[in-house]
N, C-alpha and C positions, 0 to 999 in steps of 0.2 A: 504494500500500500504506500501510497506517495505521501509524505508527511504535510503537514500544514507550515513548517517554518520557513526561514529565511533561505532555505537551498530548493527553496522546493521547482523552481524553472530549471534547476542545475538538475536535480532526480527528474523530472520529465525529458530533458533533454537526453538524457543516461539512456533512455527509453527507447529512443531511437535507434532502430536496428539499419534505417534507411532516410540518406534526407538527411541526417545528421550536418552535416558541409553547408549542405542552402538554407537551413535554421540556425546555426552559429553564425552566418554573417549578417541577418536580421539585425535591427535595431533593439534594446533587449525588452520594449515594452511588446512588437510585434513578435517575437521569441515568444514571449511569456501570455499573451495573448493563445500564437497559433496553437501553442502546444497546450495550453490549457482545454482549445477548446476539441482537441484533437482526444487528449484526455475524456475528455464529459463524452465525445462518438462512441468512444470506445467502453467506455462503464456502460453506455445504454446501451449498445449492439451486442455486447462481450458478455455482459455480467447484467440482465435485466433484474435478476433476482436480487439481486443485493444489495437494491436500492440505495438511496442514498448518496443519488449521483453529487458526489463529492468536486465539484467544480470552484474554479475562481477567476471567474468571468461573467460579466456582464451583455448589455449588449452594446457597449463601446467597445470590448472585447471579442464580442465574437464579427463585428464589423472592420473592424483592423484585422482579423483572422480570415475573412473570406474573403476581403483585397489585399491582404498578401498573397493566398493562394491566385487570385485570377490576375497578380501581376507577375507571377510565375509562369503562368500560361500563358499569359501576351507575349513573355520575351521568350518562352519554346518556341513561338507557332512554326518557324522555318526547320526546327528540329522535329516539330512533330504533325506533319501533311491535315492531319483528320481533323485537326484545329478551326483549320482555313474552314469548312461546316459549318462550325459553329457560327450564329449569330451575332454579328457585334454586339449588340444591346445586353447578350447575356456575358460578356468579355467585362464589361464596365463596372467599374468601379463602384460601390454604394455610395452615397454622401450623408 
């Protein structure tokens, strides 16, 4: 279980088995942001039973979290063909 103290974006980063590299050069509130909310995915898809989705984030948090992810995506898209599909509008950034 992930503690509640002062390390605790340092134990979620631990976590990473993948991604690791393009999460340590985040800025460290969008670090602690993605992985939190990457965290709470995974209690709810992983562990329904055990409620208690232990999260710490909000939703300035989890909106910093899914424009990090789709500003990952925009800078793949020549790395990754299937992209170019996609709709711009869903590429865009929340405000």
């Amino acid at each position: 279980m992930i503690s509640q103290g002062q390390n605790r974006t340092r134990e979620l980063l631990n976590c990473c088995k993948a991604g690791n590299d393009l999460v340590s050069k985040l800025p460290s509130e969008n670090q602690r942001c993605l992985l939190e909310v990457l965290y709470l995915g995974n209690r709810a898809v992983a562990h329904p039973d055990d409620g208690g989705l232990d999260h710490k984030t909000g939703k300035d948090g989890m909106t910093v979290a899914i424009n990090t992810v789709l500003d990952w995506l925009t800078t793949k898209k020549a790395q990754w063909p299937a992209l170019a599909t996609v709709p711009k509008q869903f590429l865009e950034p929340i405000k």
